[in-house]
C-alpha positions in Angstrom: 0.0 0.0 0.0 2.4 2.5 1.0 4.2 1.8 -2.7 1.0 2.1 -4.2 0.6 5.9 -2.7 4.6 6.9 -3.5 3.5 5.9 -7.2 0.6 8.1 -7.0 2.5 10.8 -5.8 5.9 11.0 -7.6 4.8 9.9 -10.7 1.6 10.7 -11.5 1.9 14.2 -11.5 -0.3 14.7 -8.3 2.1 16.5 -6.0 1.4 19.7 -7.1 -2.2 19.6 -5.5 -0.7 18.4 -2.4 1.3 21.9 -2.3 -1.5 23.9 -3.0 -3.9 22.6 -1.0 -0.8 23.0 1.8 -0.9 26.8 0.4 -4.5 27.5 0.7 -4.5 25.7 4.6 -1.9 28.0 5.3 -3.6 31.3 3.9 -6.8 30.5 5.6 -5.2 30.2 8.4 -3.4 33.5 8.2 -7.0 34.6 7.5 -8.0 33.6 10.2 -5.5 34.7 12.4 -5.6 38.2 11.3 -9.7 38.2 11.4 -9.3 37.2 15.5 -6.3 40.0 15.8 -8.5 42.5 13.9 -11.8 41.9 16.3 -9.2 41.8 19.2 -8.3 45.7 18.2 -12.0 46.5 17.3 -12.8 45.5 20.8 -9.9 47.3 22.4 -10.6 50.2 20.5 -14.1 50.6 21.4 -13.3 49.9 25.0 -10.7 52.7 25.2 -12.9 55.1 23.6 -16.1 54.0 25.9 -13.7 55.0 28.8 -12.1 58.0 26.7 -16.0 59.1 26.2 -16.8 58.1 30.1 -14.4 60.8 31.9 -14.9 63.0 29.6 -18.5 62.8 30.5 -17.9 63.2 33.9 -15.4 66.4 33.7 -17.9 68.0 31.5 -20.9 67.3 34.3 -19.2 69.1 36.3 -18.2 72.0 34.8 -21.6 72.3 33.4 -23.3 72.4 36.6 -20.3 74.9 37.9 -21.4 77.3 34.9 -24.6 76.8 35.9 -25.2 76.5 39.5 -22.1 77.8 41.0 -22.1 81.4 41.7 -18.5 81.7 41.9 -18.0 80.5 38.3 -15.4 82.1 36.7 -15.9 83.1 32.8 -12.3 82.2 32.1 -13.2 78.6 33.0 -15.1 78.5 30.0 -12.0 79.1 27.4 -9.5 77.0 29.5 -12.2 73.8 29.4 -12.9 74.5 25.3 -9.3 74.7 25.4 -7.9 71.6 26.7 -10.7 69.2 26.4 -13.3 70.2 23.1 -10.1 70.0 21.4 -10.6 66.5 19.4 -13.5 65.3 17.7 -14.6 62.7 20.1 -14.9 65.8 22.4 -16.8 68.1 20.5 -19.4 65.5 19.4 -19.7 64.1 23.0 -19.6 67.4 24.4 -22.4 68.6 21.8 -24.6 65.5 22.8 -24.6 66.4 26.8 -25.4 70.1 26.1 -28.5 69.0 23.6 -29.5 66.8 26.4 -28.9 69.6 29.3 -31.3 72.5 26.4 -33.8 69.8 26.3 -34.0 69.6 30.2 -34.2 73.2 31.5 -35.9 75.7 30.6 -35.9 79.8 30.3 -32.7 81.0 31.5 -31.2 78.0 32.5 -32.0 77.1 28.9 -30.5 80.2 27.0 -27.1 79.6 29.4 -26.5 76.3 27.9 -27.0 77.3 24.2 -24.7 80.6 25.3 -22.0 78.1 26.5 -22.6 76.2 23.2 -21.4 79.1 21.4 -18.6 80.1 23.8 -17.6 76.5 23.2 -17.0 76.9 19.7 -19.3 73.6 18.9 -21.5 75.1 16.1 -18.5 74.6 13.8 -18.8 70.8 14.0 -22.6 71.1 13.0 -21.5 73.0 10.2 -19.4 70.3 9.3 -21.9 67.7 9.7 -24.4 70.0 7.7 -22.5 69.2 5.1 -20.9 66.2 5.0 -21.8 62.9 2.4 -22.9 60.7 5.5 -26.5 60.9 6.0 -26.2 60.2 9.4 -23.9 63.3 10.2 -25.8 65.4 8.1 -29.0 64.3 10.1 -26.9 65.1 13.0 -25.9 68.4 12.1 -29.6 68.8 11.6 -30.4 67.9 14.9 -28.2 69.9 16.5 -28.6 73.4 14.7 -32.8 73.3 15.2 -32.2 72.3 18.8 -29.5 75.4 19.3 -31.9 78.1 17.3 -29.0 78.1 14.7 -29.9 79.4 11.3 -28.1 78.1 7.9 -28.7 79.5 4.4 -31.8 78.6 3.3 -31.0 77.3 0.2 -28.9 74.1 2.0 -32.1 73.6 4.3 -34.2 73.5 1.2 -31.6 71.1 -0.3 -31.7 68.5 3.0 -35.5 69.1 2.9 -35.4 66.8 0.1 -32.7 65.0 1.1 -32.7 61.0 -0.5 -32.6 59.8 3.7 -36.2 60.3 5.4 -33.5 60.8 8.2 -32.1 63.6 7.5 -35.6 64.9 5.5 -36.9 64.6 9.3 -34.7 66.8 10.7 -34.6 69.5 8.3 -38.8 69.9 8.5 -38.1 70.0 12.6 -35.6 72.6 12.2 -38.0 74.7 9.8 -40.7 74.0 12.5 -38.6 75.0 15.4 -37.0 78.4 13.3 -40.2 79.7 11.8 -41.6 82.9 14.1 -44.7 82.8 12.0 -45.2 80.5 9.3 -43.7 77.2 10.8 -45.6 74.7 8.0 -44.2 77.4 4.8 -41.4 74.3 4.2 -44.1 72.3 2.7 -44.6 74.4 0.0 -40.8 73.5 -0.9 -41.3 69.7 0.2 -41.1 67.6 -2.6 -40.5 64.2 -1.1 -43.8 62.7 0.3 -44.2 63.1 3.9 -44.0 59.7 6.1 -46.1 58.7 8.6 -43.1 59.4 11.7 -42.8 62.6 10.1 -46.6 63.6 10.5 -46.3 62.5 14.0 -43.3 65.0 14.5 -44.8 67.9 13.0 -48.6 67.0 14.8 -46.4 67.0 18.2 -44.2 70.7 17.0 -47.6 72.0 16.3 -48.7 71.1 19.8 -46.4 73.3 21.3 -46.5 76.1 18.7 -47.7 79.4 20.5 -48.6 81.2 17.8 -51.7 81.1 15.2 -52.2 77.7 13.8 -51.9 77.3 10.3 -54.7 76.9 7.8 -54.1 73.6 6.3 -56.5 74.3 3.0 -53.2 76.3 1.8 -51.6 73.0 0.8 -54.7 70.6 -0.7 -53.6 71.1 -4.2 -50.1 69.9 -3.0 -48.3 67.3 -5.6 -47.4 64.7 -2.8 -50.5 63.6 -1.7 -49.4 62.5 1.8 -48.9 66.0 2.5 -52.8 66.7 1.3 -53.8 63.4 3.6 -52.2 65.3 6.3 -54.0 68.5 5.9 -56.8 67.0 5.6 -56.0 65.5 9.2 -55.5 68.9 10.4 -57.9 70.2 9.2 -60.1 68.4 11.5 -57.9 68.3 14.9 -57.9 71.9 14.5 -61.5 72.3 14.1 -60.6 74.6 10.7 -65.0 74.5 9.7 -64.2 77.2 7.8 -62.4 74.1 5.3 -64.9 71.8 5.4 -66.1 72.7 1.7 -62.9 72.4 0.4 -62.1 69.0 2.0 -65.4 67.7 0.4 -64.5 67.1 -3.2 -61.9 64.6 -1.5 -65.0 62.3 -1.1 -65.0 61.4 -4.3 -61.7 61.5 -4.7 -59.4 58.6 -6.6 -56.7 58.1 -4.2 -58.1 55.9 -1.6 -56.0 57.5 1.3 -56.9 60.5 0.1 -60.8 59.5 0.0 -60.4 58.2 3.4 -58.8 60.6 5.2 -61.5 63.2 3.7 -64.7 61.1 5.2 -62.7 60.4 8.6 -62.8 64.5 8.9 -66.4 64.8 7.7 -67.4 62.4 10.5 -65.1 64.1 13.2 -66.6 67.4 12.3 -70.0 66.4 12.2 -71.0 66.8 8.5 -74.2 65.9 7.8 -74.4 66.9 4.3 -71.2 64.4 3.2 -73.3 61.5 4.2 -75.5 61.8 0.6 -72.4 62.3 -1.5 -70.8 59.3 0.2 -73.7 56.9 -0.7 -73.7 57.5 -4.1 -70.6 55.5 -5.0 -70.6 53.4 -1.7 -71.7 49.5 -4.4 -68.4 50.5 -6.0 -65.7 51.4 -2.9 -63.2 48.5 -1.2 -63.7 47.6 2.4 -61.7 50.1 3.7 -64.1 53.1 2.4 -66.9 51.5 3.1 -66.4 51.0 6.9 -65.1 54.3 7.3 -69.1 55.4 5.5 -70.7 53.4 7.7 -68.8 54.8 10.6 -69.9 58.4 9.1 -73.7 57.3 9.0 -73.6 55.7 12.4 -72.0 59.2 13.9 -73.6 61.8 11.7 -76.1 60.2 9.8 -79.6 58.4 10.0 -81.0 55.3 10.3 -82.8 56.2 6.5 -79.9 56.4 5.4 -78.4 53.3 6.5 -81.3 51.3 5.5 -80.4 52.3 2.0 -77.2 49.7 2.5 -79.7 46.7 3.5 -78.6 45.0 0.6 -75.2 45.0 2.1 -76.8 41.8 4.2 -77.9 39.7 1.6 -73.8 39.8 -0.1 -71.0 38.0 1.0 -69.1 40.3 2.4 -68.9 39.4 6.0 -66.7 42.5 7.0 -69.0 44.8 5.5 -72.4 43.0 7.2 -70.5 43.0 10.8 -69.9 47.1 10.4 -73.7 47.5 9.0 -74.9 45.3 12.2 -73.1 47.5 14.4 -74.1 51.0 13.4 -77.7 49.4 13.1 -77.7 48.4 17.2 -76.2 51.4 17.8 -79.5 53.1 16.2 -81.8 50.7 17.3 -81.0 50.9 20.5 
């Protein structure tokens, strides 16, 4: 036998594999090696900088609440911190992270000392930066930062990351318009040409909340080109009790976007239109599921039982969904 393998390998030509299958063991084993090395440093890396990140943490909490609490601060303080520890990058984005955390915190003049310090820190250069950098998530960043510290950038960039391709950084920008405007704090959507996500509506419903001045009038924006921002309006329209709109949400009824055609009875019901009720019924044989729950929802709140009975037929189709929603605004009558 062991003849029978020296044949094989000196004289059939076979040795050759035997080397490079010993070369390829050898370099994925090197592989490998380096791959375990290259984690190892990762790991070490991110543990140094997590500590790095930690004591700076801590020698920043305290000399913010010196600036802020201690009446013996010394302004000087303020250039010999910036000086010798918001000198490196890791600084200056830690540092700008704790002070967006302390502005979001306090209020009045507590509020307007941390965004002063900002400044005296020197950070809003590093927003700049981020503003424009290629990396969505700085630019998002950079975003963040300059609506939270009242900064104002040229119009023309906001504009730009208004429509950014990242809803991320899109997001930010419409906060920072929000949070900037003095009077018109919705005027961005005239300029928004990306359509307008659900998370977004939810920001700009919970900006609006706080807004202290006089609430839009949504009807501006019903001919918009996106329609989400028009299925939003329409939304508004109605949380802000805006009656004076009601005739111009109406033609949305018969609208051929469904979300649209939805959102527009869902207003009709909350504002207690009677009149939409008719229009509604006309088309109601030829709408989906979702419309025609949302019309029975309309009759059952603002309607009458006339004009539910005109649906009877609804009973006698297959349409189980449909029957179930026609029972329950019929009890709801009938009781």
């Amino acid at each position: 036998m062991e003849k029978f393998y020296d044949y094989i390998y000196y004289n059939s030509g076979l040795e050759w594999i035997v080397n490079v299958n010993i070369l390829i063991s050898l370099l994925f084993l090197l592989l490998i090696l380096l791959l375990i090395l290259f984690i190892l440093y990762l790991r070490v890396y991110k543990n140094l900088r997590n500590i790095k990140k930690a004591e700076h943490v801590e020698k920043l909490t305290d000399f913010i609440n010196g600036y802020l609490f201690d009446t013996e601060f010394e302004e000087a303080s303020i250039e010999e911190f910036r000086a010798h520890h918001v000198r490196s990058k890791l600084q200056k984005k830690v540092t700008t992270k704790e002070i967006l955390i302390y502005s979001q915190n306090f209020k009045g003049e507590a509020n307007a000392s941390i965004k002063k310090l900002f400044f005296r820190l020197e950070l809003d250069g590093l927003a700049f930066k981020e503003i424009a950098s290629r990396k969505w998530y700085l630019r998002a960043r950079g975003m963040h930062t300059v609506s939270n510290m009242g900064i104002k950038i040229q119009e023309s960039t906001a504009v730009r990351l208004l429509n950014d391709k990242r809803v991320e950084v899109r997001l930010q920008s419409l906060l920072y318009f929000i949070k900037l405007s003095q009077k018109y704090p919705l005027n961005f959507l005239y300029r928004l040409e990306e359509p307008l996500t659900i998370w977004q509506q939810i920001h700009i419903e919970d900006a609006l909340k706080g807004y202290k001045e006089e609430i839009p009038d949504f009807s501006k924006w019903l001919n918009h080109k996106q329609p989400t921002v028009i299925g939003f309006c329409i939304k508004q329209i109605s949380a802000f009790d805006q009656y004076e709109n009601v005739e111009k949400v109406i033609p949305f009824l018969e609208h051929p976007e469904e979300m649209l055609k939805k959102e527009a009875v869902r207003c009709m019901r909350k504002m207690g239109n009677h009149e939409s009720v008719d229009i509604v019924l006309t088309n109601f044989a030829s709408e989906n599921n979702t419309i025609k729950k949302e019309i029975l929802k309309l009759i059952k709140e603002v309607g009458s039982y006339n004009q539910l009975q005109t649906l009877s037929y609804e009973l006698n189709g297959d349409n189980e969904e449909i029957k179930i929603e026609y029972l329950k605004a019929e009890e709801y009558f009938l009781k």
